[in-house]
C-alpha positions in Angstrom: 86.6 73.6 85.1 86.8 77.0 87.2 84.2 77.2 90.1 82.8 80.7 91.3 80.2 81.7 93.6 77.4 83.7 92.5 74.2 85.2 93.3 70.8 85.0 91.6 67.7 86.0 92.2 68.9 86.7 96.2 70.1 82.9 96.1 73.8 82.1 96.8 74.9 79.3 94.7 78.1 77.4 93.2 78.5 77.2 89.1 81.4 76.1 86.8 82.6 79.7 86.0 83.2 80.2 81.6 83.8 83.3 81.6 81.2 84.9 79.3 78.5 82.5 81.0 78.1 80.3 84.4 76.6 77.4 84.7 74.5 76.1 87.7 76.1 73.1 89.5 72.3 72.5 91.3 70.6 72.2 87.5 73.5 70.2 86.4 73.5 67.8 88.7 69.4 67.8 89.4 69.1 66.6 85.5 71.9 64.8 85.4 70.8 63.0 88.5 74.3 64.1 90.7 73.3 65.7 93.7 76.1 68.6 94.7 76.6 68.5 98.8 75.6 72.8 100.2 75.3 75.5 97.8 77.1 78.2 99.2 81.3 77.0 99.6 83.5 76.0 96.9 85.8 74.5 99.7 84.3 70.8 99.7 84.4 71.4 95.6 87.8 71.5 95.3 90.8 69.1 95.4 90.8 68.0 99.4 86.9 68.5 99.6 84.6 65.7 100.5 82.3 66.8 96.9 85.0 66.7 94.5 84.4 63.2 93.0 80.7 64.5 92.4 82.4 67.6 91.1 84.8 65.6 88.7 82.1 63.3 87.7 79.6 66.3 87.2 82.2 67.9 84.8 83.0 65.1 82.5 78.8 64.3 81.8 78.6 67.9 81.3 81.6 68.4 78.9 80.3 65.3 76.8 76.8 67.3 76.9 75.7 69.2 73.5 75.8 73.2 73.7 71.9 73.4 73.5 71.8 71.5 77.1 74.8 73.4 78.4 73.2 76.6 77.5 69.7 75.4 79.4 72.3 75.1 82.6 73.5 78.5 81.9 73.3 82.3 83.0 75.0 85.1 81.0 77.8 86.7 83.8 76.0 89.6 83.5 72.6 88.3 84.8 74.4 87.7 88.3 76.4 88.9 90.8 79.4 87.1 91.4 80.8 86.7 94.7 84.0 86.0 97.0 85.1 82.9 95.7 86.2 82.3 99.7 84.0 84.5 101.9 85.1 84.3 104.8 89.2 82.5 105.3 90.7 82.6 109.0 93.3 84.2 107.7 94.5 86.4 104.3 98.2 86.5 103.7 99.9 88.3 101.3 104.2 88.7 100.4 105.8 91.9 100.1 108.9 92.0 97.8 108.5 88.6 95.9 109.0 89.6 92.9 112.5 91.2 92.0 111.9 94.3 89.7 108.8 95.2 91.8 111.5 95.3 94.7 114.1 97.4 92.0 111.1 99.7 90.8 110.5 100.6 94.3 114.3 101.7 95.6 114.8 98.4 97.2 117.6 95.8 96.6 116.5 92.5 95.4 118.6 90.2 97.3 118.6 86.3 95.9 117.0 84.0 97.8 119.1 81.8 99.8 120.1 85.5 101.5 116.5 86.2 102.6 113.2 85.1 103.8 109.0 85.9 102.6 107.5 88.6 103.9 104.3 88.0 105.3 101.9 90.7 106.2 97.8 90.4 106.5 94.7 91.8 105.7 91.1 91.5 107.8 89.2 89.5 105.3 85.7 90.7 106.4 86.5 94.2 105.2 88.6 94.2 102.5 87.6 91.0 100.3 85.8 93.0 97.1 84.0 90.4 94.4 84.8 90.9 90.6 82.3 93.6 89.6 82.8 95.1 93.0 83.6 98.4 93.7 86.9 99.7 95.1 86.3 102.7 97.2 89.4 105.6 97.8 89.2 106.3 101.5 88.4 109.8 102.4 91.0 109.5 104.9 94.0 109.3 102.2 92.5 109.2 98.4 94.8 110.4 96.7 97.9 107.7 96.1 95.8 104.5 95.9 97.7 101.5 93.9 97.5 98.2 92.5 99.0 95.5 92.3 98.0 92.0 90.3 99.0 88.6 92.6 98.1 84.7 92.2 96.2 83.9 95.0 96.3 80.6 96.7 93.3 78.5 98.6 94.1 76.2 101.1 92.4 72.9 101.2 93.5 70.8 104.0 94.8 71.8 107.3 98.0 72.8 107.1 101.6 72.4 109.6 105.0 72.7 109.0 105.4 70.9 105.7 108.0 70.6 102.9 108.5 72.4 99.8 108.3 69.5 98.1 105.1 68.5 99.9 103.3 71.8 99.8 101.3 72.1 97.0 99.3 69.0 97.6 97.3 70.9 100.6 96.2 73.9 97.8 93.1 73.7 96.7 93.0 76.0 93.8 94.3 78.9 92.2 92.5 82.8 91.9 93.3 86.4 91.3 93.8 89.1 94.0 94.5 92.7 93.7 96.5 93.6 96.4 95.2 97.8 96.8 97.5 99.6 98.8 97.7 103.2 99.8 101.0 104.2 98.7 101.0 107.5 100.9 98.7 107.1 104.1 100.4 108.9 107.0 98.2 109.0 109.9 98.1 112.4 112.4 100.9 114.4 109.6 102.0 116.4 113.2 103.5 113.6 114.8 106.5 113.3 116.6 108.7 111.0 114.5 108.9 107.3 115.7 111.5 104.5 114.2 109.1 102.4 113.2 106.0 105.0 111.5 107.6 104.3 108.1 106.9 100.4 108.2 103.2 101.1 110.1 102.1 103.8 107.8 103.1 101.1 104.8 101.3 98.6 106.6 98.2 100.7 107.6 97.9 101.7 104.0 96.8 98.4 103.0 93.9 97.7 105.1 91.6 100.2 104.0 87.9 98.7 103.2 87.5 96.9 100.3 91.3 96.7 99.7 91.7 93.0 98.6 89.7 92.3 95.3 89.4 88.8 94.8 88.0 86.6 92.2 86.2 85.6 89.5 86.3 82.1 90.5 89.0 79.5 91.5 91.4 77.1 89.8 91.0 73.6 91.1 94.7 73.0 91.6 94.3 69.4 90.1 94.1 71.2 86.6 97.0 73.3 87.4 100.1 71.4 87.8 102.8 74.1 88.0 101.3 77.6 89.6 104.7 78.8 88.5 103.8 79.1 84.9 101.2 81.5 84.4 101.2 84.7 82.7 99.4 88.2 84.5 98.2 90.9 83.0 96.8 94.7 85.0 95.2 97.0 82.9 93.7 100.6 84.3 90.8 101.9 82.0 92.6 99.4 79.2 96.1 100.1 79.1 98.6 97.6 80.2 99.8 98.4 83.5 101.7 95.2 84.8 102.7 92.2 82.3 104.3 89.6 84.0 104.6 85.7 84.8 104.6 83.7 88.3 107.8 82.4 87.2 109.3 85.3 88.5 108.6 84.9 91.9 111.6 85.1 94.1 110.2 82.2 96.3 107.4 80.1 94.6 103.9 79.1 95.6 105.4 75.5 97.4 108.6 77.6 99.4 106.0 80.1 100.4 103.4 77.8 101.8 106.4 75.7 103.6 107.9 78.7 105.3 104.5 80.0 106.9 103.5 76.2 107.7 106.5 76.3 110.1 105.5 79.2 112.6 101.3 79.0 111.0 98.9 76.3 111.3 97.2 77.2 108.1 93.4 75.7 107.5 90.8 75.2 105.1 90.1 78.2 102.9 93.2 80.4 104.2 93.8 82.2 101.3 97.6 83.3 100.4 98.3 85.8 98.0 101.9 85.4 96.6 103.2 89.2 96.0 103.2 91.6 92.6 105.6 92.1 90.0 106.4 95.4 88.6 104.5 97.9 87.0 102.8 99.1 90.1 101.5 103.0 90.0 104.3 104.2 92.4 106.8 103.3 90.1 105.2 106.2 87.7 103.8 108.3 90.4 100.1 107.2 88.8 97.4 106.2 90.8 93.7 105.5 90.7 91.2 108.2 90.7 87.3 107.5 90.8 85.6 106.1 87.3 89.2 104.3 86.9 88.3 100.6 85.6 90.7 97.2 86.8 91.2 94.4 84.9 93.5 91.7 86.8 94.2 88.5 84.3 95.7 85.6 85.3 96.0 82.5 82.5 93.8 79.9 83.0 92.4 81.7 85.8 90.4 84.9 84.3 89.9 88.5 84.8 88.9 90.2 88.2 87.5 93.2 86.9 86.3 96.1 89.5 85.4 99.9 89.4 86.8 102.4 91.6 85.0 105.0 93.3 
């Protein structure tokens, strides 16, 4: 089952995340007599964490439970406000170029993969990280090409340092969905004397802006999700299909990703990677957000990060 973080009443807590409803891991397990360790991190909930046999064990007495009981356990989504599934990760990663008709789309060349590398750029969590429900804000500074862009986003779960492909996806945790919002056009101090590298900074400057990095609904534990490479994505603006992909296309896939930062990165608990977009994105069709525009980033299995911009 899919975990999310939510608040009620003022009250952080952890549920098991259905979409349409939530339902409370502390009623759960208070009736059910299974007492859930902290209320406020999904980390020691998920595959690596030192709750997740009271998690597994929680979520097979409540599957067997009748839909009367379940519903006692429950809040609509709309009765809270749902929260970062990861608050606060040491670090946010995110690819550039992994898919290759995002790279085509754009001007680029899409070179196969034994001829190049990930690459890696970051974002400062505190500021950007935006809950489903959350609002995107256009920055006064530069409002006017704002894009999106749908990703799989991965959670580490235990400390992480220069391990295989084939070894990789035993330290994720789960699986959740990230819109990766990037100015397409920011172009600090437009009288500047030209510099080799302002191309590559005003790119990278673009995608900081505050509340830039969506994230959310809730998280896949990874143990339900055996092959990350398999997952269909959807982006819709205001309901019209915008991006319609699957992971599959990746140029280098969750595990190959996660091995080459693990070489030069200690990664740790709760690092959050997010894996790149495919194609589809606004620049491609010179289209991008205005205010009262309305997301909806699906990822199978995972859910729908929905946010408003403003």
């Amino acid at each position: 089952m899919r975990l999310c973080r939510y608040e009620s009443a003022g009250i952080p807590e952890i549920g098991f995340y259905e979409g349409r409803r939530v339902i409370s891991l502390a009623r759960a397990g208070y009736e059910l007599r299974i007492p859930i360790p902290g209320r406020d991190s999904l980390l020691p909930c998920l595959p690596g964490g030192a709750a997740r046999d009271w998690i597994c064990e929680l979520q097979e007495k409540i599957a067997g439970c009748d839909e009367e009981t379940r519903l006692r356990w429950s809040l609509p989504v709309e009765a809270v406000r749902l929260l970062v599934p990861v608050p606060a990760p040491s670090k946010l990663l995110l690819l550039a170029g992994n898919y290759a008709k995002h790279i085509v789309e754009g001007g680029g060349r899409a070179e196969e993969r034994s001829k190049t590398f990930p690459y890696v750029f970051m974002k400062p969590p505190t500021t950007t990280l935006t809950p489903a429900g959350g609002v995107v804000r256009l920055p006064e500074v530069s409002p006017d090409h704002i894009d999106w862009e749908i990703e799989l986003g991965v959670v580490i779960g235990r400390r992480c340092r220069g391990v295989s492909e084939g070894e990789a996806l035993s330290y994720v945790a789960g699986y959740t969905v990230v819109n990766d919002i990037s100015d397409r056009k920011y172009k600090p101090n437009p009288d500047r004397a030209a510099r080799e590298k302002d191309g590559f900074f005003d790119w990278l400057h673009g995608k900081w802006h505050d509340t830039f990095c969506p994230m959310g609904p809730c998280v896949l534990p990874a143990d339900e999700c055996a092959d990350p490479q398999n997952l269909q994505m959807t982006l819709k603006v205001n309901g019209e299909v915008k991006q319609n992909a699957s992971t599959a296309e990746m140029v280098f896939p969750v595990a190959a990703v996660i091995e080459f930062i693990s070489r030069s990165v200690t990664l740790e608990p709760g690092d959050v990677i997010s894996t790149g977009t495919p194609s589809g994105v606004g620049a491609a069709s010179k289209t991008f957000l205005r205010r009262g525009d309305r997301l909806d980033a699906t990822i199978e299995r995972i859910g729908t990060l929905w946010n408003l911009v403003e």
